[in-house]
Structure formats: structure tokens, C-alpha cells
C-alpha positions as CSV (number, residue, x, y, z in Angstrom):
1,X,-24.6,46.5,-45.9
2,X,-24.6,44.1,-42.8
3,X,-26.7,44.5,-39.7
4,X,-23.3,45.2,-37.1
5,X,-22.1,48.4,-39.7
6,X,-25.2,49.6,-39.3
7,X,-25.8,49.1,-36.1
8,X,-21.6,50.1,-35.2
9,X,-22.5,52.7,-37.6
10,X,-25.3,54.6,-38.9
11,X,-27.2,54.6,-35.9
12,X,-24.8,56.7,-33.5
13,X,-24.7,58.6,-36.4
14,X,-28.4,59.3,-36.7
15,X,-28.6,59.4,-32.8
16,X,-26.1,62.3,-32.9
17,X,-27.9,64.1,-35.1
18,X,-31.2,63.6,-33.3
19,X,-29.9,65.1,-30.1
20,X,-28.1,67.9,-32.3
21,X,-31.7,68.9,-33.5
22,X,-32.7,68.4,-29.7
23,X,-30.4,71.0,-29.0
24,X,-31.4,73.4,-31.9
25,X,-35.2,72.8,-30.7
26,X,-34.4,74.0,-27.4
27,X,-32.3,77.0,-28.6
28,X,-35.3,78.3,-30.7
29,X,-38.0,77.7,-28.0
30,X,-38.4,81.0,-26.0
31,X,-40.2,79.4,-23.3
32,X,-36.7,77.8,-22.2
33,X,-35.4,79.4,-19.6
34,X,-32.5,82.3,-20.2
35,X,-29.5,79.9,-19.5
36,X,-30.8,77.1,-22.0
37,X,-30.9,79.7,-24.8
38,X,-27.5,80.4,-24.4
39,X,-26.4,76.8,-24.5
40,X,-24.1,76.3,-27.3
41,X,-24.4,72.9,-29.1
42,X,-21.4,71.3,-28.0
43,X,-22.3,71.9,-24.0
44,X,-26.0,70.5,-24.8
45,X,-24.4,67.7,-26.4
46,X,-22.1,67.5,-23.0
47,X,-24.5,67.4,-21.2
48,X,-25.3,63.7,-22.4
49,X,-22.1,61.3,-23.7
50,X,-19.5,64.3,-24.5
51,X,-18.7,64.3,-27.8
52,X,-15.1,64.4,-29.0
53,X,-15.3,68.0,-30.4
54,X,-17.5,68.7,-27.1
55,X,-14.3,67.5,-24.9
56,X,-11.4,69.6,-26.6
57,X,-13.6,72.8,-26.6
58,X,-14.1,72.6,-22.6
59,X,-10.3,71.8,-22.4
60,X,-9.4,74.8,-24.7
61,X,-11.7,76.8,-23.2
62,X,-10.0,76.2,-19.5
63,X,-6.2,75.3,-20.1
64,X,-3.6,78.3,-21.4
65,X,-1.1,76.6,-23.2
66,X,1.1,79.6,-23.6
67,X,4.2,79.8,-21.6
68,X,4.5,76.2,-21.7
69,X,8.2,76.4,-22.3
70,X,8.5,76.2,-18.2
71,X,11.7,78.2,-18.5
72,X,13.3,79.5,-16.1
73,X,14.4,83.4,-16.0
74,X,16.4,85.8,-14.6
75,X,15.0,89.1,-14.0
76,X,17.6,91.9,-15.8
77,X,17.3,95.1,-14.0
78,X,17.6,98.0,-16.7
79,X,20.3,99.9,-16.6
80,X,23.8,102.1,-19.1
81,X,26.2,100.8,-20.4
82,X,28.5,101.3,-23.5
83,X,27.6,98.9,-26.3
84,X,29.9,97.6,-29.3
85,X,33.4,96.3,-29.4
86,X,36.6,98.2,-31.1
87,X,37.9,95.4,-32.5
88,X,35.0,94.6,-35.0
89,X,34.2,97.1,-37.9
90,X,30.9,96.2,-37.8
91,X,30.4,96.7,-34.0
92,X,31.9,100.4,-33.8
93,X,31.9,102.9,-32.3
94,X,31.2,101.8,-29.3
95,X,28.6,104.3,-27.9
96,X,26.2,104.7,-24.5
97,X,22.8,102.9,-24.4
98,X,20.4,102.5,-22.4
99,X,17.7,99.6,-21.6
100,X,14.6,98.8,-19.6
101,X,14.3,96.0,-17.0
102,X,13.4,92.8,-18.7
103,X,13.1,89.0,-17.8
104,X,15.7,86.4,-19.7
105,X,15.6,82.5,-20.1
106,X,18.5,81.1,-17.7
107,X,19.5,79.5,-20.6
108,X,19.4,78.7,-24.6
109,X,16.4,76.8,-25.2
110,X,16.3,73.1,-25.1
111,X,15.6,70.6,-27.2
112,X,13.4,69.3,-24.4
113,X,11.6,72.7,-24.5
114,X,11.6,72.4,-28.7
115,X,10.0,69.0,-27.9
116,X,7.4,70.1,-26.2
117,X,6.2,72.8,-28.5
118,X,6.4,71.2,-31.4
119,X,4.0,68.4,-29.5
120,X,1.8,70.9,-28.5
121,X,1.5,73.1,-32.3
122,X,2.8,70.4,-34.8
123,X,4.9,72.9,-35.5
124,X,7.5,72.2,-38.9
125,X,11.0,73.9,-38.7
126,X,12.3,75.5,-41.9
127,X,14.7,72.8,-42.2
128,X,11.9,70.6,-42.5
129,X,9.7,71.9,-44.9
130,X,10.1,71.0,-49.0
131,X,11.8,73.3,-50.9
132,X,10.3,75.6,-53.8
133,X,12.2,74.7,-57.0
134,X,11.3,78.9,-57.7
135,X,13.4,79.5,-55.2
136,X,16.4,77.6,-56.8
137,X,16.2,78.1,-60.8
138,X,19.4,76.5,-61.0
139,X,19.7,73.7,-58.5
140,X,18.3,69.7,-60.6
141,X,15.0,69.0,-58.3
142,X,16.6,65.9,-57.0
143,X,18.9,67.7,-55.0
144,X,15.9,70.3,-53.5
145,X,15.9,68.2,-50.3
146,X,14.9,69.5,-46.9
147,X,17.9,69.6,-44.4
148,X,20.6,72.2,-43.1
149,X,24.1,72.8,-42.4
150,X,26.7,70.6,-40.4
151,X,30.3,71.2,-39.2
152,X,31.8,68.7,-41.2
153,X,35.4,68.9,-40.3
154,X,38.2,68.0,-42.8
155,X,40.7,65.6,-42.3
156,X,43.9,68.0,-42.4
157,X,44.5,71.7,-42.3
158,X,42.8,74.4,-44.7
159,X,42.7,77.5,-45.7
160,X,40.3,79.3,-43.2
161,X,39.3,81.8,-46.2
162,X,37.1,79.3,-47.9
163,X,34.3,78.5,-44.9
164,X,32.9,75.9,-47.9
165,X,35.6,73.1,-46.3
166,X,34.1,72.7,-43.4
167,X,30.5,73.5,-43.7
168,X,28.1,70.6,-45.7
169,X,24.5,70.8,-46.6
170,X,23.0,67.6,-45.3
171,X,19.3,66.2,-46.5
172,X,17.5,65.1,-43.4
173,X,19.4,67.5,-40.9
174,X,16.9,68.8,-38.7
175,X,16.2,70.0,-34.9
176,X,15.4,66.5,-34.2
177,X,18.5,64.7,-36.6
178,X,21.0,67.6,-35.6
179,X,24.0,65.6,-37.7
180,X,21.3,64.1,-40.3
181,X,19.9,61.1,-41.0
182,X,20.8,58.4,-38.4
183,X,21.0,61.0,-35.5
184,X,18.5,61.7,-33.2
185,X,18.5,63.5,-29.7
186,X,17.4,60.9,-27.7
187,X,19.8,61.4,-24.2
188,X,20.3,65.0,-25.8
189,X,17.6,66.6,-24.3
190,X,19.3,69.1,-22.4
191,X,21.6,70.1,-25.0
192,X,19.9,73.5,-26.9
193,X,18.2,72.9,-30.0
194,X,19.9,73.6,-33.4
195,X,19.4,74.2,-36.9
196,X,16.6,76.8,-35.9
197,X,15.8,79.4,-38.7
198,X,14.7,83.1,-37.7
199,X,11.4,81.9,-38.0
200,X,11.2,79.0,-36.1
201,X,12.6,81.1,-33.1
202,X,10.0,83.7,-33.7
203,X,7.6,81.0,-33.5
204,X,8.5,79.3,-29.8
205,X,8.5,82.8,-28.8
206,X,5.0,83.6,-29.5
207,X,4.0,80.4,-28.1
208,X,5.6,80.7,-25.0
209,X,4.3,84.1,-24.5
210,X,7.8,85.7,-24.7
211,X,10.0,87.3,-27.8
212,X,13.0,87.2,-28.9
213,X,15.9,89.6,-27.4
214,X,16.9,93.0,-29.0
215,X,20.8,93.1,-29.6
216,X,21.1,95.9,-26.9
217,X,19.4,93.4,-24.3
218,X,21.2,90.4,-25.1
219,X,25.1,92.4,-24.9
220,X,23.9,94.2,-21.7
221,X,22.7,90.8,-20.4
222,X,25.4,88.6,-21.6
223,X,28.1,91.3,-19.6
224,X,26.2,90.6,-16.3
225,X,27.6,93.8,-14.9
226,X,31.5,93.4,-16.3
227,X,31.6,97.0,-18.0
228,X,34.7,97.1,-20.0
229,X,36.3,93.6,-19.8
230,X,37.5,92.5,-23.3
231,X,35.5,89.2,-22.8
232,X,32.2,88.9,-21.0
233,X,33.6,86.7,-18.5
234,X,36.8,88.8,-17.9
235,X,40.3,90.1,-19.3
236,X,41.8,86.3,-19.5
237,X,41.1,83.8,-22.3
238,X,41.6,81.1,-20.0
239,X,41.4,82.8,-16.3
240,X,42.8,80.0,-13.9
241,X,43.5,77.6,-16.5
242,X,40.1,76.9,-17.0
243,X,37.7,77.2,-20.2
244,X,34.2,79.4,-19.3
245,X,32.8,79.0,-21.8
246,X,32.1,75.8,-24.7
247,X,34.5,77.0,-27.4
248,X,36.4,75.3,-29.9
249,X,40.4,74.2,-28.7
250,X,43.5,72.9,-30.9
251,X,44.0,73.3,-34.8
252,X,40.3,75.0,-36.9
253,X,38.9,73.5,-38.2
254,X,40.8,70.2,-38.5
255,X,41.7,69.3,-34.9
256,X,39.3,69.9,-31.6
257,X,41.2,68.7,-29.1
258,X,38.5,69.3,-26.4
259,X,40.2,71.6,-23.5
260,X,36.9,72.2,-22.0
261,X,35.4,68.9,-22.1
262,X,33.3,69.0,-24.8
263,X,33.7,68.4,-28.5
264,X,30.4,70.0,-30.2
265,X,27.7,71.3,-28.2
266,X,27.4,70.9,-24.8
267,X,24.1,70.4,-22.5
268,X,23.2,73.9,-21.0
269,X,24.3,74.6,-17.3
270,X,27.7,73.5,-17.9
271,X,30.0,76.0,-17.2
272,X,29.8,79.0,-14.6
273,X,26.5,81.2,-14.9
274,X,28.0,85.2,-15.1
275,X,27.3,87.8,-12.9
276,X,23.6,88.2,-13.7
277,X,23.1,84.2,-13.3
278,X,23.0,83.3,-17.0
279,X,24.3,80.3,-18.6
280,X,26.0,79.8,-21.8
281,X,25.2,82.9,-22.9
282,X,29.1,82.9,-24.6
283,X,29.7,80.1,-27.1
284,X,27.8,77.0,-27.2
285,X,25.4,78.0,-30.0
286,X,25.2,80.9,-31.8
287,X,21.5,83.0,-30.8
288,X,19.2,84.8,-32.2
289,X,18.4,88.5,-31.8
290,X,15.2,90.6,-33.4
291,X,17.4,93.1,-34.9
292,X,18.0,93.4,-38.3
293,X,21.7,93.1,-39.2
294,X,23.4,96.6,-40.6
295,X,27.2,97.1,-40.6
296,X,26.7,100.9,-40.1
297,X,23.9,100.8,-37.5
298,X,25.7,102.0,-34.5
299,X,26.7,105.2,-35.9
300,X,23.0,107.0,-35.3
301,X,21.2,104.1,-33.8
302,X,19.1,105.6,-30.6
303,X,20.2,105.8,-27.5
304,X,17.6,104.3,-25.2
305,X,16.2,101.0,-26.0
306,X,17.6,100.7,-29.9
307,X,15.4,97.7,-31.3
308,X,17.8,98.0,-35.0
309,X,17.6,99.5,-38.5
310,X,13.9,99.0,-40.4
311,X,15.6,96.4,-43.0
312,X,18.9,94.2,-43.2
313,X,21.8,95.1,-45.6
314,X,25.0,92.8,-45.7
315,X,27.5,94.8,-48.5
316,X,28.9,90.9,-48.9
317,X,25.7,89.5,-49.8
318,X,23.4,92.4,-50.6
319,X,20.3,90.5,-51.6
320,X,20.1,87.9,-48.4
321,X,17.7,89.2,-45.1
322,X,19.9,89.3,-42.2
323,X,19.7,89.1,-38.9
324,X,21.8,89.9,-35.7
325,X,23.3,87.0,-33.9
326,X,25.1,86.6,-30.6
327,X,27.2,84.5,-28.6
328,X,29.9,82.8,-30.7
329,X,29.4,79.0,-30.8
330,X,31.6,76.2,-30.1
331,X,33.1,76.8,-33.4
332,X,34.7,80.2,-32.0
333,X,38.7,80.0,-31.8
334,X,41.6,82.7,-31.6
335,X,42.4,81.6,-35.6
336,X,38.7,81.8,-36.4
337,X,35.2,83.9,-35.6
338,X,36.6,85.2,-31.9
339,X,33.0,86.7,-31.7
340,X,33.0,85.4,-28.3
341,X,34.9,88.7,-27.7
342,X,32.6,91.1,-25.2
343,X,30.3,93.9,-27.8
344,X,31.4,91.3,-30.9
345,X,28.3,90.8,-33.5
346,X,27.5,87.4,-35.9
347,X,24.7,87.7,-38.6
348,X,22.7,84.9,-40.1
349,X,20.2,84.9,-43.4
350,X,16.4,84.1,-42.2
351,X,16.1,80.9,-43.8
352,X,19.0,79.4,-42.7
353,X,19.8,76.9,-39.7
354,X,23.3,75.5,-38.8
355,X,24.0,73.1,-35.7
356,X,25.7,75.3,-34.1
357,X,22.4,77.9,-34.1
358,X,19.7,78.1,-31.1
359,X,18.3,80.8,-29.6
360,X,17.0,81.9,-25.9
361,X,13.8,84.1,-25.3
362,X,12.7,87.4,-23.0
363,X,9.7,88.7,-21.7
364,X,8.9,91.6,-20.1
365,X,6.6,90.3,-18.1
366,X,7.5,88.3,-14.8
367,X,7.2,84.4,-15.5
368,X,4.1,82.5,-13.8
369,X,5.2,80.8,-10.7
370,X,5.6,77.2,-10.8
């Protein structure tokens, strides 16, 4: 051992421990006066050179990361209206329901905003995480890769019966690789974030100190006061010639000639807000809701703040956990998924993330001011 370890070494070592004991000595000495015996360790220790672990308590104990997001939201005054849509099995009968006032992000949540919570938690999306070969009896354990699912769209015309054609499972895919390996979203930050699981939704939620929307809240928000209009921006597909909303144009899922400027996702803010001042809340991405997903729900589901059925059950795949999605994505076209149609439902297992999948958040609590 050389003389610069130990002094480099061994001695801050020991000289920590000496003003530890220090500390302990004057804890357990009752002639100290009432506010040294309630010094913790870490202040005494402040007191002196702070100590690493010293510094991040006293910055826990005085910063609130929650809410962090730094979101903006529209306060949705509660209010009736009639829920569902006529043309969807699964979203009838349309029926009368009722919700409280609550707050809404202006828009889906950003892969800016992911950014910064995952900076902040070290958080690790679904997508991301290895895969349990228990999980997959039958898949070689070579090919149990983390990633997700990307549009991958075929060179000529398909039958739009087989959604296998234009859907591929891609190692590496992730929030922050959103078309694999090779991607990234550097100049993408204001574009939502994608490939988001159920859980990793859940999980932004909690941190910002929000949750995520019941499916009652996110149709009564996303019709910003347009009752009975067949879409939530009006009667027209296309009212003056113009697209509202990012949604896919020209020949599924073969040919997107880009009407509306934007092949893919687009950054948020860039179309119209609706009535209520929301943005994007049709196409774009797909978004999550907290409601399980049950085809038959609406037919005794309560009238006044329905939160959905107790557990999922899709009669096409009866074994997967579902949940209720909303929105249509930019994927949406008259030949395929029209769930951009007003009262329309989508449904997504728990696990899975797409890149066409984000989410936005609520609270019913008023946002801090900034």
C-alpha cells in the first residue's frame, strides 16, 4: 500500500467515521441541548464538508419532483352527453352519461416530456425490458429480444384481412428508437412518444401527479361540445378541403400519399385545437384510457362517471388483458380502422406498444402555476 492511497484514501475514510461517532456522541449526551438531540446524522455531518448522501437528502427533502411533466391543461367543465357511436358493435347503444369537471393535457404527451421522466426515475419502458422465455414456451431464446411493433408498409396492395402485412416486430424498437435500431428522436421532441405499454403510461401518470383518462372523459373531452356530429370535428371528412386531423390518405396500407402534410406522426399542435382547446385528440397516435375493454359494457354500464367493467374480455382473443383506446392514429383511413369516427372505441393488450400508441394524462386537481 503506498503513502498517497492511503493518504487519498483511508484517511477521509477514517475522518468520516470519526465525525459520524462525533455525531452519535452528541445524540446520546442529554446535556445537549433539545435541537442537537434531534439532529439526524446526515445534517450533523452538514454541518461540516456535506457529505454526498448529506446533499441529496436536503435536496429531496425541499424539491417535489411530481408534476414535472410541465404540461399544459385545459380545464373540462363536467357536464351530459350521450356516449357511443351506432356504427360500432362494440360502442352501442349509445346511452346518456354523465361526468365531473376535470383538468386534461393540451395535448398527447411528448417525447420531450417522456425524456424528462425517464431522466428523473430511470424509468424502463416495457419495450425495453428482456423478455421471460416462460412467457414464450415456444418462441427459440434467440429471437426473445426486447422491441415493439412498426408500420412496416408493403410495397403493393394487400388484403386488409391479414393486419400481419403490414405490422413487424422490430428488436431494438423503443420510445427512444421509435422505427428501431438506427432511429432516434433527436429533432423529434415534440412529436408524442410511442411504443408506450399500459404500464408505462400508468407510470408517467403517477409521477406527474395526474392519471390516466376514463373512456367517458376522454369521448366527452375529445367532442369539445359537438353533441351529435358523426366526427368530433364535424359532419365533413374533409370540411373545406382541408384534413383536421393527422390521418392516413391514398391506398392502406400500401400508398400514403400525405394530403395533410404528414406521412407518420406528426409533432403535437399541428392541426386546429376543437372546441374545448385540445389538440390532436383525433388521429395522430392511438391513447390510452383506464378502462378495461368489454364489447358489452355499455349496455348496464352506470350512468354518472362510468370508470369500466372490473376485468377485460376480448371474445377474439379471450385470454389477452385489454384495454380501451382512443383516438384513431395516423393509420386511420375510410378502407381501414375509421375509429376516428366520434363515440368509436380501439383496444390494446397491456404489454404491447406500437408506434402509432401514446397517451395524454388528467388530473382533477388544477395544475401548479408556472
Amino acid at each position: 500500500m503506498t503513502v498517497s492511497y492511503v493518504n487519498r484514501t483511508i484517511i477521509p475514510l477514517l475522518s468520516g467515521l470519526t465525525l459520524l461517532v462525533s455525531c452519535n456522541q452528541q445524540k446520546s449526551d442529554s446535556r445537549q441541548s433539545n435541537s442537537l438531540s434531534k439532529d439526524s446524522t446526515a445534517t450533523c455531518v452538514a454541518h461540516g464538508i456535506p457529505s454526498r448522501m448529506a446533499a441529496i437528502s436536503e435536496s429531496e427533502a425541499s424539491h417535489n419532483f411530481l408534476g414535472a411533466d410541465d404540461a399544459s391543461m385545459i380545464y373540462i367543465a363536467g357536464s351530459t352527453f350521450q356516449m357511443g357511436s351506432k356504427d360500432f358493435a362494440d360502442a352501442t347503444p349509445v346511452h346518456e352519461v354523465t361526468v365531473d369537471g376535470f383538468w386534461m393535457d393540451e395535448h398527447e404527451v411528448t417525447n420531450a416530456q417522456f425524456a424528462r421522466f425517464v431522466a428523473a426515475t430511470g424509468y424502463q419502458t416495457v419495450a425495453e425490458r428482456p423478455l421471460d422465455p416462460k412467457d414464450f414456451p415456444n418462441v427459440p431464446l434467440d429471437a426473445l429480444q426486447p422491441g415493439s411493433a412498426v408500420f412496416t408498409p408493403p410495397s403493393q396492395a394487400v388484403d386488409l384481412n391479414n393486419h400481419i402485412q403490414w405490422w413487424r416486430y422490430v428488436p431494438g424498437a423503443s420510445w427512444h428508437q421509435p422505427e428501431g435500431p438506427g432511429s432516434n428522436i433527436k429533432g423529434r421532441e415534440d412529436e408524442p412518444v410511442v411504443h408506450i405499454a399500459y404500464e408505462d403510461a400508468e407510470a408517467f401518470a403517477k409521477w406527474a401527479n395526474k392519471r390516466l383518462p376514463t373512456e367517458a372523459e376522454w369521448e366527452y373531452a375529445a367532442r369539445g361540445g359537438k353533441q351529435n356530429s358523426k366526427y368530433y370535428w364535424g359532419n365533413e371528412l374533409k370540411p373545406s378541403g382541408k384534413w383536421p386531423a393527422n390521418v392516413y390518405q391514398g391506398n392502406f396500407p400500401s400508398q400514403d400519399i400525405a394530403e395533410d402534410g404528414y406521412k407518420g406522426v406528426a409533432p403535437v399542435k399541428s392541426y386546429t385545437p376543437n372546441g374545448f382547446g385540445l389538440y390532436d385528440i383525433d388521429g395522430n397516435v392511438w391513447e390510452w384510457c383506464s378502462d378495461y375493454y368489454r364489447p358489452g359494457y355499455y349496455k348496464n354500464s352506470p350512468s354518472k362517471n362510468p370508470k369500466g367493467p372490473n376485468d377485460s374480455h376480448d371474445p377474439l382473443e379471450p385470454g389477452a388483458v385489454k384495454r380501451v383506446q382512443r383516438g384513431g392514429s395516423f393509420l386511420c383511413n375510410e378502407q381501414y380502422c375509421e375509429r376516428y369516427i366520434a363515440g368509436s372505441r380501439g383496444k390494446g393488450e397491456i404489454s404491447s406498444g406500437s408506434n402509432n400508441l401514446g397517451f395524454r394524462c388528467v388530473s382533477d386537481e388544477a395544475p401548479p402555476a408556472k
